[in-house]
C-alpha atoms as an extended CHARMM CRD file, in Angstrom:
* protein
*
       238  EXT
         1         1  UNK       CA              2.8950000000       13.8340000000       -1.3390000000  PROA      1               0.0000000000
         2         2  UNK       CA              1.0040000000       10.5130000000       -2.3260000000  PROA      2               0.0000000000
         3         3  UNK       CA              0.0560000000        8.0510000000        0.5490000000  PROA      3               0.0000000000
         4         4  UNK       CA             -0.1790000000        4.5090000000        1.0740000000  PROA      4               0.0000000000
         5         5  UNK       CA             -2.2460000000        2.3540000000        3.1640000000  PROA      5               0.0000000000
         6         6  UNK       CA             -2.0080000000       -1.5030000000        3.5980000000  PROA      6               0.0000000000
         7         7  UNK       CA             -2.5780000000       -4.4760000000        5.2980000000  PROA      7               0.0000000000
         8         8  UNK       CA             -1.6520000000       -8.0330000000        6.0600000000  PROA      8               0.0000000000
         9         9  UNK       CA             -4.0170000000       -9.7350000000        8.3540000000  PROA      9               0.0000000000
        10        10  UNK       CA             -4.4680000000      -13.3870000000        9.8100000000  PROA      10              0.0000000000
        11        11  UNK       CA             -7.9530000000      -12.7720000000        8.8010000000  PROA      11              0.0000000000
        12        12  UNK       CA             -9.9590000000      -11.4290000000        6.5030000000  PROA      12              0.0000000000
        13        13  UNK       CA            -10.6230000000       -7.8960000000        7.9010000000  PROA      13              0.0000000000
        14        14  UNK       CA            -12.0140000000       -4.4230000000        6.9030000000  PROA      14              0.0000000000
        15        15  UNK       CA            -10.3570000000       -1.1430000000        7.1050000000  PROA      15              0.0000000000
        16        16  UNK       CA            -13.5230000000        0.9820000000        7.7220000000  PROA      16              0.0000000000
        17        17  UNK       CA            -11.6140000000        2.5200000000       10.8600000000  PROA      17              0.0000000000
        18        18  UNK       CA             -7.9850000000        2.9120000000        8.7840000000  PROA      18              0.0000000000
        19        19  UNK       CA            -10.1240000000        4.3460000000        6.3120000000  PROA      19              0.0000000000
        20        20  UNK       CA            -12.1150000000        6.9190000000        8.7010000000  PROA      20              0.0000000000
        21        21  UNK       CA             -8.5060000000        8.5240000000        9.2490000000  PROA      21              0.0000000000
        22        22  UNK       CA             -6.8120000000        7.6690000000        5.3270000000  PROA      22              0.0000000000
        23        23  UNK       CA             -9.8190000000        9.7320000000        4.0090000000  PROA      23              0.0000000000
        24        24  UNK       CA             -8.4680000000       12.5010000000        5.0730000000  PROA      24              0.0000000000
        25        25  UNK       CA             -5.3350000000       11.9970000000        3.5610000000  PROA      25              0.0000000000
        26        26  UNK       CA             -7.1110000000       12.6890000000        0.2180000000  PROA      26              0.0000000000
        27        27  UNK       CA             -7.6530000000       16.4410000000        0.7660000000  PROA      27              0.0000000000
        28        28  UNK       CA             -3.7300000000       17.1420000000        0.1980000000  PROA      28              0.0000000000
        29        29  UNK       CA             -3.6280000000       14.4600000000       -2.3940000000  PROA      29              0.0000000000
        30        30  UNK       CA             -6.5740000000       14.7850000000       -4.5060000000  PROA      30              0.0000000000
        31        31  UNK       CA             -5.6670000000       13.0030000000       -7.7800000000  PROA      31              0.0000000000
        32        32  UNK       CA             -6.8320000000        9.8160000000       -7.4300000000  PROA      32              0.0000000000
        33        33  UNK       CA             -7.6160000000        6.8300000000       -4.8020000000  PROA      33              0.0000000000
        34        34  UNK       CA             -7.6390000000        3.1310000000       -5.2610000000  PROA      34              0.0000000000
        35        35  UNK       CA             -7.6420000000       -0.3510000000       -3.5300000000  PROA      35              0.0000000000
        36        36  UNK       CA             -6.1190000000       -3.4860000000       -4.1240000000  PROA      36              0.0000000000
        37        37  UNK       CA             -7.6410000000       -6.5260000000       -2.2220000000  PROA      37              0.0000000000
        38        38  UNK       CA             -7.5850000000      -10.1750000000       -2.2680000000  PROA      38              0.0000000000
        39        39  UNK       CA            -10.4610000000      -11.9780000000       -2.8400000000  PROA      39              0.0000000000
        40        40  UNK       CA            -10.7580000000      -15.8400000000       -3.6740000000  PROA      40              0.0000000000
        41        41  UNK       CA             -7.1560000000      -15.5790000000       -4.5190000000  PROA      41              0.0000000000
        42        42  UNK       CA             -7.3020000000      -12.8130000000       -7.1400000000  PROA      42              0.0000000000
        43        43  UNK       CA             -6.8300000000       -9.3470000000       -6.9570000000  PROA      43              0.0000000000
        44        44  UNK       CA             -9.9480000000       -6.8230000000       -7.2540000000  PROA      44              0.0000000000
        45        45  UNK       CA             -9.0710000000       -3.0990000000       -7.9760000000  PROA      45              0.0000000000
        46        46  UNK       CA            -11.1960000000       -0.5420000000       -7.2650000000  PROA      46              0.0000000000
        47        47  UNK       CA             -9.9970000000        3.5640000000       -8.1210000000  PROA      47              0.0000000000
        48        48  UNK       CA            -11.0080000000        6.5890000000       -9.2700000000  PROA      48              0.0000000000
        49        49  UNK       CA             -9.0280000000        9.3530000000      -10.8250000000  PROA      49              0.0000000000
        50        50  UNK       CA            -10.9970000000       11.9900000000       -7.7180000000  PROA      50              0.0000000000
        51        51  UNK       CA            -10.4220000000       12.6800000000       -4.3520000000  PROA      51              0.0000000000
        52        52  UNK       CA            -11.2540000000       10.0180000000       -1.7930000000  PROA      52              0.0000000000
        53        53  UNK       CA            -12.0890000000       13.0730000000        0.7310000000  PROA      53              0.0000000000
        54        54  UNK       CA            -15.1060000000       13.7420000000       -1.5490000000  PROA      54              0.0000000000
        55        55  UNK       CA            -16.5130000000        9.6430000000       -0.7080000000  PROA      55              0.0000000000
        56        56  UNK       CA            -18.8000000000        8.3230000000        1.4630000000  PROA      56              0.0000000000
        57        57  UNK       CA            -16.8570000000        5.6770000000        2.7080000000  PROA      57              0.0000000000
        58        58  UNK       CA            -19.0910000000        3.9980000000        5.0890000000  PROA      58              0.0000000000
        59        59  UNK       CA            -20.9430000000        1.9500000000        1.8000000000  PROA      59              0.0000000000
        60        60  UNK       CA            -19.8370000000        0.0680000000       -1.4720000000  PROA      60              0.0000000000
        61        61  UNK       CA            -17.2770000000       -0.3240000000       -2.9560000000  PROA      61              0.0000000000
        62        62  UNK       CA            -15.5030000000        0.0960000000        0.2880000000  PROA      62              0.0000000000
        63        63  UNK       CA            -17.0750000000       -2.4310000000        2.7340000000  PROA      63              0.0000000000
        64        64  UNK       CA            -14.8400000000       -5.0210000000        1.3550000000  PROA      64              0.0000000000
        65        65  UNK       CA            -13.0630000000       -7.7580000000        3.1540000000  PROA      65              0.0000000000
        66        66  UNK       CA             -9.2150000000       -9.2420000000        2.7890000000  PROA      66              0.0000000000
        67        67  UNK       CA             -6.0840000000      -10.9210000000        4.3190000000  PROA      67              0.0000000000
        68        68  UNK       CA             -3.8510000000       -8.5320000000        2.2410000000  PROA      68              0.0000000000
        69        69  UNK       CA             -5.1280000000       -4.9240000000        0.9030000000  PROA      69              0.0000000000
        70        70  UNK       CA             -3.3950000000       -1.9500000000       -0.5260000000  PROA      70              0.0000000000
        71        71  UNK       CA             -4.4820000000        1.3990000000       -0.5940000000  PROA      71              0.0000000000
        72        72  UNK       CA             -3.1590000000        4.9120000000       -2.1330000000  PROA      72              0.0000000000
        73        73  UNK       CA             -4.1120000000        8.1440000000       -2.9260000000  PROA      73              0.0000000000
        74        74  UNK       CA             -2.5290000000       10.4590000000       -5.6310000000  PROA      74              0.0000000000
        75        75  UNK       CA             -1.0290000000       14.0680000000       -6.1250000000  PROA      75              0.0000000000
        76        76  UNK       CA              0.1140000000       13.5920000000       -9.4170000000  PROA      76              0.0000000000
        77        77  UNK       CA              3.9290000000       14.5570000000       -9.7930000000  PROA      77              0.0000000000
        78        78  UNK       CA              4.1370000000       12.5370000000      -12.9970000000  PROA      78              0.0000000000
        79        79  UNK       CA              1.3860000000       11.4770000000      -15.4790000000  PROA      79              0.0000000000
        80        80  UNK       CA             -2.1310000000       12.8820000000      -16.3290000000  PROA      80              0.0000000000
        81        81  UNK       CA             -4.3770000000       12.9020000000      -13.7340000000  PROA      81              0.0000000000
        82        82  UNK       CA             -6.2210000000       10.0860000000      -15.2210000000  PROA      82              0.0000000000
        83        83  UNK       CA             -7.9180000000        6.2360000000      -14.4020000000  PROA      83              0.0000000000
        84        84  UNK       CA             -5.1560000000        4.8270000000      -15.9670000000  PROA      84              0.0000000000
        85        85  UNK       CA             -2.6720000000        6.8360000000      -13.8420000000  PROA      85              0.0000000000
        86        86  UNK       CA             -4.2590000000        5.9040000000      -10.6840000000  PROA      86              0.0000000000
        87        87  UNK       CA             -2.7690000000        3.8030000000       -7.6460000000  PROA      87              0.0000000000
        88        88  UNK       CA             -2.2180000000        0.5580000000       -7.5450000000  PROA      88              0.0000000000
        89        89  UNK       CA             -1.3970000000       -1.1640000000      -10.5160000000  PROA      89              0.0000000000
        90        90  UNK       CA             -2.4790000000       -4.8390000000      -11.0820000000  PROA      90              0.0000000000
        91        91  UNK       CA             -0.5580000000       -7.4270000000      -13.5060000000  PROA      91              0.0000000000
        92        92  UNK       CA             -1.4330000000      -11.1190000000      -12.9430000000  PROA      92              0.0000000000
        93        93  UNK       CA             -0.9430000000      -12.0110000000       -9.1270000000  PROA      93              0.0000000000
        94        94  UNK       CA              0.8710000000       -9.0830000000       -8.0950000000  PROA      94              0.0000000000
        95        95  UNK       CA             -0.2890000000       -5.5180000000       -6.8850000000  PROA      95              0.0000000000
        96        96  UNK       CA              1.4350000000       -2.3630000000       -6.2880000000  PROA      96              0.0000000000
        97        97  UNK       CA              1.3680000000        1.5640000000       -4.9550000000  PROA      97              0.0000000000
        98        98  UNK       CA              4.4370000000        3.8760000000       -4.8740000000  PROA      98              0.0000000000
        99        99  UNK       CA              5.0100000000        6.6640000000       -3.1340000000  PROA      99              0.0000000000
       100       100  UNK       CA              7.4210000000        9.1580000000       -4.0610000000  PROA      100             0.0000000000
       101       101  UNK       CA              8.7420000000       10.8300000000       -7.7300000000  PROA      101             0.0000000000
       102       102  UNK       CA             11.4680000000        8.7080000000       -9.7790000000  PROA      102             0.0000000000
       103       103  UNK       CA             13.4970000000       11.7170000000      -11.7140000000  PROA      103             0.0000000000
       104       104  UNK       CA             14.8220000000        8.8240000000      -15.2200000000  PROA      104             0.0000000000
       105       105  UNK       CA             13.0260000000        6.0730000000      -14.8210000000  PROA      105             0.0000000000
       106       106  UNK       CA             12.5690000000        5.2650000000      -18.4150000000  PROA      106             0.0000000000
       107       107  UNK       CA             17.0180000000        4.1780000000      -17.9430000000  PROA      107             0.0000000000
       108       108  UNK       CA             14.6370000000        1.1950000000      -16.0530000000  PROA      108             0.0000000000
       109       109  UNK       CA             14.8000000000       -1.2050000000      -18.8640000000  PROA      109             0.0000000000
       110       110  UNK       CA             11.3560000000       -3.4530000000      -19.2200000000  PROA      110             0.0000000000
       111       111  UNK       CA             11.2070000000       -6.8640000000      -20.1140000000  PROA      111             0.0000000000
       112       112  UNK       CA              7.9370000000       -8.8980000000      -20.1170000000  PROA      112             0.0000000000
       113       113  UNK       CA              6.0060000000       -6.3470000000      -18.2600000000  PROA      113             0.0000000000
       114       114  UNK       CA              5.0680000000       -3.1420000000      -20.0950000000  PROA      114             0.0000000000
       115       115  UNK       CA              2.3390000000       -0.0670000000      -18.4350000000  PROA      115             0.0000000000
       116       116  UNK       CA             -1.0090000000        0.7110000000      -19.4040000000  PROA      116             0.0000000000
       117       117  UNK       CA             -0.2320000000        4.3540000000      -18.3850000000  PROA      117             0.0000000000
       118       118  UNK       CA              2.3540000000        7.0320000000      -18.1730000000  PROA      118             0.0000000000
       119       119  UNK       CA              3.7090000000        7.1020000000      -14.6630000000  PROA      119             0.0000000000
       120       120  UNK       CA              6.9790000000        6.4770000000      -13.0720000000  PROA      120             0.0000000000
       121       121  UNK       CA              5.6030000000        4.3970000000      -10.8510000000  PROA      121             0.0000000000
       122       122  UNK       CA              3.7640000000        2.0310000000      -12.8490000000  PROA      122             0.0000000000
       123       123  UNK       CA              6.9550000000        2.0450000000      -14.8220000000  PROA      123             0.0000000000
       124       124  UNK       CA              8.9780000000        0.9230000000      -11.4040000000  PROA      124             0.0000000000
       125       125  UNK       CA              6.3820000000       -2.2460000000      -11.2990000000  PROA      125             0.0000000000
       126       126  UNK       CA              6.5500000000       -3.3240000000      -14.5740000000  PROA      126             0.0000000000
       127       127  UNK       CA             10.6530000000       -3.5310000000      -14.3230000000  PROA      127             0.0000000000
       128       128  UNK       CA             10.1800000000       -4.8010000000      -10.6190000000  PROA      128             0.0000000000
       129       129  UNK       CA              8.0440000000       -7.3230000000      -12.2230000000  PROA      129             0.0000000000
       130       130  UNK       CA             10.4690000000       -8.0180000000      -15.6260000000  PROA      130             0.0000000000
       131       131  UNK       CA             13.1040000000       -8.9400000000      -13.2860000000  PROA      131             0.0000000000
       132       132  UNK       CA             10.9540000000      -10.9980000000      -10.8650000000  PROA      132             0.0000000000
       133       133  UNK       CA              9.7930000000      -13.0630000000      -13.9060000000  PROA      133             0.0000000000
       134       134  UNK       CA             13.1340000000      -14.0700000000      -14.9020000000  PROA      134             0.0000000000
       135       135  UNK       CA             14.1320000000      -15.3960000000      -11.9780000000  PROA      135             0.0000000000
       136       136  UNK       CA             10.7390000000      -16.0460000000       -9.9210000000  PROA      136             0.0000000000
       137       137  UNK       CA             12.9740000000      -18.4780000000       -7.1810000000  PROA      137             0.0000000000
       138       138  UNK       CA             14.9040000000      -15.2920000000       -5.5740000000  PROA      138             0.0000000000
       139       139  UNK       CA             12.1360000000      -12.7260000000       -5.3120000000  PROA      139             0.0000000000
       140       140  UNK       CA             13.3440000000      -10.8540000000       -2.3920000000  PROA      140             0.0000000000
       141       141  UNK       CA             17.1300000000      -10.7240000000       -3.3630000000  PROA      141             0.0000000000
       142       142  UNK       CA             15.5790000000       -8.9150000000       -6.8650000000  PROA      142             0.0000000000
       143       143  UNK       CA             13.0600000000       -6.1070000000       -4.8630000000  PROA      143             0.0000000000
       144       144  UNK       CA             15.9940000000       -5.3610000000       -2.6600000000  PROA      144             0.0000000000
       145       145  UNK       CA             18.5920000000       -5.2370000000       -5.6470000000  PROA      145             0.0000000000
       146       146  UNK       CA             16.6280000000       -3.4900000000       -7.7970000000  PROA      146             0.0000000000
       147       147  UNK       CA             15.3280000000       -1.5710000000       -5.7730000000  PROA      147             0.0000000000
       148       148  UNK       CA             18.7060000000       -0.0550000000       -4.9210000000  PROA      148             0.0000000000
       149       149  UNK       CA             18.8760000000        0.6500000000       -8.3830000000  PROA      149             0.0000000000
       150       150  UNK       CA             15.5960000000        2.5700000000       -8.3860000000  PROA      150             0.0000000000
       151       151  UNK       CA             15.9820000000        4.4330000000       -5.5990000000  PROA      151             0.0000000000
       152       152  UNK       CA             18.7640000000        6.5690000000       -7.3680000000  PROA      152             0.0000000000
       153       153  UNK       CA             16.1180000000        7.7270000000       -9.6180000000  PROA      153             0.0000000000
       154       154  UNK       CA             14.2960000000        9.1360000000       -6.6210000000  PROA      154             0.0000000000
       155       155  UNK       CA             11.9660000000        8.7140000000       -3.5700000000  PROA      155             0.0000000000
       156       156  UNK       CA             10.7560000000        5.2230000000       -3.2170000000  PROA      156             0.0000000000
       157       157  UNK       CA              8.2820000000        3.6850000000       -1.2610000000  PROA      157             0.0000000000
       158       158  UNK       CA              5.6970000000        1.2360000000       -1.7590000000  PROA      158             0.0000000000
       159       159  UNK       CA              3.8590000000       -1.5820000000       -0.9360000000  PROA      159             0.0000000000
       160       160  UNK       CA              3.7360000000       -4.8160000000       -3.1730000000  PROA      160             0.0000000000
       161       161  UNK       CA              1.9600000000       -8.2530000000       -3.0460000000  PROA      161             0.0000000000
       162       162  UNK       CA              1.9000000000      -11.1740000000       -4.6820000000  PROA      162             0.0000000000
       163       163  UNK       CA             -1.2770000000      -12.2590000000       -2.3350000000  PROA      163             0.0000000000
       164       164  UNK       CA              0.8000000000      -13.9070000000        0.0860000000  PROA      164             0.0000000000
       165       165  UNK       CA              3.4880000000      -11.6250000000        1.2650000000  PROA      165             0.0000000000
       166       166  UNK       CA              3.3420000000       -7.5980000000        2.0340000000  PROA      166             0.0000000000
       167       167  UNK       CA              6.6150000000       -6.0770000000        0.4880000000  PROA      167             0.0000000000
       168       168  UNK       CA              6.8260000000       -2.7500000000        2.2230000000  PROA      168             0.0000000000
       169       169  UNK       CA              9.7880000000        0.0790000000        1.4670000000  PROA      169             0.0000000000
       170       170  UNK       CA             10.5510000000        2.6020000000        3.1210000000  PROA      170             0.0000000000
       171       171  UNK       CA             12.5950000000        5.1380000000        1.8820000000  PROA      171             0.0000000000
       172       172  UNK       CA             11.6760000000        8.9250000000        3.8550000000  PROA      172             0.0000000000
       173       173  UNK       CA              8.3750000000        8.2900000000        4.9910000000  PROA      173             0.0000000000
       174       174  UNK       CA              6.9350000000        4.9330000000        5.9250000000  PROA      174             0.0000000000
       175       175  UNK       CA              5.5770000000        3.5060000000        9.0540000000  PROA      175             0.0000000000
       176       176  UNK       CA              3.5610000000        0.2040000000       10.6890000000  PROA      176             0.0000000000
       177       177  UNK       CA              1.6720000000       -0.7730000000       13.3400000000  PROA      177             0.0000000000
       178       178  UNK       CA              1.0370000000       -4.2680000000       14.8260000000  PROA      178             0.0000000000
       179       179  UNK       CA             -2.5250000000       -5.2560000000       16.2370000000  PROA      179             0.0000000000
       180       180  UNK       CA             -3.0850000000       -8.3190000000       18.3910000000  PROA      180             0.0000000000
       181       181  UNK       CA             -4.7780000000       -8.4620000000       21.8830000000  PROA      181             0.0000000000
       182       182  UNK       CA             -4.4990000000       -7.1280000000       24.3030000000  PROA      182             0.0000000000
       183       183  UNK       CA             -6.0870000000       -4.5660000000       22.2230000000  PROA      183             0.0000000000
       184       184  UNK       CA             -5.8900000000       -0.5670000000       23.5900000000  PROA      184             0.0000000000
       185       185  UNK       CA             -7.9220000000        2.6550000000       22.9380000000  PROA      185             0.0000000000
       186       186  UNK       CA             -6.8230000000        4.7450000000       19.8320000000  PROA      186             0.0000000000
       187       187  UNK       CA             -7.3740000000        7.9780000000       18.7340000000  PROA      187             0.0000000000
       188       188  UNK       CA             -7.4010000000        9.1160000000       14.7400000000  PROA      188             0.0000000000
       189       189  UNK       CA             -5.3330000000       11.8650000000       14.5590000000  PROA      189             0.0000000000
       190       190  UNK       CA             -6.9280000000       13.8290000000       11.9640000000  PROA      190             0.0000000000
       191       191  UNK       CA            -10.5120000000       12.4810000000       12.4280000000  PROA      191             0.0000000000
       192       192  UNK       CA             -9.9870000000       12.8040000000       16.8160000000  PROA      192             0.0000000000
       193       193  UNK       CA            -12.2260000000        9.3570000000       16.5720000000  PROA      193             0.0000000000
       194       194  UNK       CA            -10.8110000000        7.5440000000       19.4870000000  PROA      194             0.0000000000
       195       195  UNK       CA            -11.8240000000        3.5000000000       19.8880000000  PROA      195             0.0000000000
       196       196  UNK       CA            -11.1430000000        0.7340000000       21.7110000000  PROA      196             0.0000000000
       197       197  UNK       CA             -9.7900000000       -2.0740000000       19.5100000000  PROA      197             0.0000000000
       198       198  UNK       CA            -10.8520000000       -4.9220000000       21.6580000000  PROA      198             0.0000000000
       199       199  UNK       CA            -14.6870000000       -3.6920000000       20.5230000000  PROA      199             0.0000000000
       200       200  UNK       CA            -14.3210000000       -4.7290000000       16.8460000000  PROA      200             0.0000000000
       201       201  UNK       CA            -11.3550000000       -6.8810000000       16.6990000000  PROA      201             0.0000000000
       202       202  UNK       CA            -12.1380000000      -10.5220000000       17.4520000000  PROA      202             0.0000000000
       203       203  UNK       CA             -9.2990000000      -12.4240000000       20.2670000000  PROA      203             0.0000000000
       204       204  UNK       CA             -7.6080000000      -14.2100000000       17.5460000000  PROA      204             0.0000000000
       205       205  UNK       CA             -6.6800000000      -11.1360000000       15.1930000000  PROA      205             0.0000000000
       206       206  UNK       CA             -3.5880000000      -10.8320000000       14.3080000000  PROA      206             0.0000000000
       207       207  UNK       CA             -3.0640000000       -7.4170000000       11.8900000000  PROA      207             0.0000000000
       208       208  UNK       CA             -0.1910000000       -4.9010000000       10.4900000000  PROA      208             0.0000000000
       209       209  UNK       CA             -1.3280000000       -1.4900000000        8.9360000000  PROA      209             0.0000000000
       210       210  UNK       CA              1.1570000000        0.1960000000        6.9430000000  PROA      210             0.0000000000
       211       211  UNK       CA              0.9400000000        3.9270000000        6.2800000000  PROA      211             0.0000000000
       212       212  UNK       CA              3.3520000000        6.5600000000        4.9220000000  PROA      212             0.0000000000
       213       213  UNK       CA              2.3300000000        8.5520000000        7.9030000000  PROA      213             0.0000000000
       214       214  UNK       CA              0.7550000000        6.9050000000       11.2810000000  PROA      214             0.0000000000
       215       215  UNK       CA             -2.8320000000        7.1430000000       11.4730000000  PROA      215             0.0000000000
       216       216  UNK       CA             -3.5940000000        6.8260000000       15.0290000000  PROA      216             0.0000000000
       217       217  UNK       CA             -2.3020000000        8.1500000000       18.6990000000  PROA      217             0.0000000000
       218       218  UNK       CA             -1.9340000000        5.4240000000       21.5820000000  PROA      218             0.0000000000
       219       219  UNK       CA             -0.3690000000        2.8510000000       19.9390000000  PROA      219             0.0000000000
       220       220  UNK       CA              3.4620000000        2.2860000000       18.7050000000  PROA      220             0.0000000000
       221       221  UNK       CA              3.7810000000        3.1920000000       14.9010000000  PROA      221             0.0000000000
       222       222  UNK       CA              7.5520000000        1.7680000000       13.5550000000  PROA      222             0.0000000000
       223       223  UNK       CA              9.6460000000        3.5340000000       10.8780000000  PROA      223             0.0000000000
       224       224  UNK       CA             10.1830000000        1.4230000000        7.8350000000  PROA      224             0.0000000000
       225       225  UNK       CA             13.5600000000        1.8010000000        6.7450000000  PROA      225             0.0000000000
       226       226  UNK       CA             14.4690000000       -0.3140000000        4.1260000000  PROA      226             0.0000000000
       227       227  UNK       CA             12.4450000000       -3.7970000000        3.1080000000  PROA      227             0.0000000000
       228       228  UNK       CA             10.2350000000       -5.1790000000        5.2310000000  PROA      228             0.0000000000
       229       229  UNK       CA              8.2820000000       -8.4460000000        4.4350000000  PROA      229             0.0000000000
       230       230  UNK       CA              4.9190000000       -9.2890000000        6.4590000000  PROA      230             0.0000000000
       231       231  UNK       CA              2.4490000000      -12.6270000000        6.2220000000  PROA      231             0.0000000000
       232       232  UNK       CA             -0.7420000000      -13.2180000000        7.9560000000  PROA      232             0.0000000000
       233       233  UNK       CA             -0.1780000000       -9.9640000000       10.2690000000  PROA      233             0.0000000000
       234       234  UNK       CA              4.0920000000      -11.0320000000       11.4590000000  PROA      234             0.0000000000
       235       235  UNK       CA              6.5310000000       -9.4650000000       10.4550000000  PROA      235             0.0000000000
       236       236  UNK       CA              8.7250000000      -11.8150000000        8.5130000000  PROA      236             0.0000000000
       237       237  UNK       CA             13.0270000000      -12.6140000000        8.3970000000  PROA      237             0.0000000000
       238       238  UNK       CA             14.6110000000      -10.5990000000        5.4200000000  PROA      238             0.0000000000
């Protein structure tokens, strides 16, 4: 299945070590890869429609740097395998990556919002998105009522951001990890690369990876069930 990769930070940080283990990730799911980042307050996406297993990750375009980043990579269960198609999906301030295959979602009305491509889960943003717009003052009563309404349709987890919040749902397989010091050793578990955070994190770093599946041994990965909401690297009150 597709998987998903993201980050709320306290600082703007990289994910060259999330990334040593998520490329990985893109032998099983070979269809695409992509990244959503903040940057001066806008949204850069970067994706191809290839497997991120077949990059060199170490250089551009991935050295990048963000508060808030989302990552996926595809096996294409609906939709061409095609640039359009590819993880995540970017309309003004808001960014988004699904997980997961939604059986009718074309019974998901649109309003405003309307996709460039042909999958379900571009579909899934663009009437998260309709809905958001018409009432912008109760954004997290709409993701968690529509997204009742969605999840009949199917598997569905994802990661959204307006650039300020992570929105993160899990449905059957999501997880998250908290990093602040006292920073431990980890060990990638596909890549066996074991670290010790306190050599590139800086005192004051405050950081929560999200991944469908964990990507490291030695520290506490925490089933998302349901909606969580992070800022700045906290977990936040739903």
């Amino acid at each position: 299945m597709c998987q998903l990769l993201g980050v709320s930070s306290n600082k703007e940080v990289n994910i060259n070590l999330s990334l040593k283990e998520f490329k990985h990730r893109g032998v099983a799911n070979p269809h695409g890869w992509g990244f959503a980042f903040l940057e001066n307050k806008n949204w850069c996406v970067i994706k191809k429609h290839t497997s991120l297993a077949n990059e060199y990750v170490g250089v551009s375009p991935f050295n990048f740097r963000s508060k808030t980043i989302i990552g996926h990579v595809r096996f294409a269960s609906c939709g061409e395998k095609i640039h359009k198609n590819t993880h995540p999906f970017n309309f003004d301030n808001w960014a988004f990556a699904h997980n997961g295959t939604l059986r009718e979602f074309k019974n998901l009305i649109l309003g405003k919002y309307k996709p460039i491509g042909n999958t379900d889960s571009e579909h899934a943003f663009c009437y998260l998105l309709s809905e958001i717009y018409q009432s912008p003052a109760n954004v997290v009563e709409i993701i968690k009522t529509e997204t009742v309404k969605i999840k009949k349709q199917g598997n569905f987890n994802f990661l959204l951001s307006d650039g300020k919040f992570l929105y993160a749902h899990g449905d059957n397989s999501l997880f998250y990890v908290q990093r602040k010091t006292p920073f431990g050793s980890v060990t990638l578990i596909d890549d066996e690369y074991e670290v010790n955070l306190s050599e590139i994190k800086s005192q004051d770093e405050c950081a929560v990876v999200v991944a469908t599946k964990p990507l490291t041994k030695g520290e506490e990965w925490v089933r998302i069930s349901g909606l969580k909401i992070f800022k700045d690297g906290v977990l936040c009150q739903v």
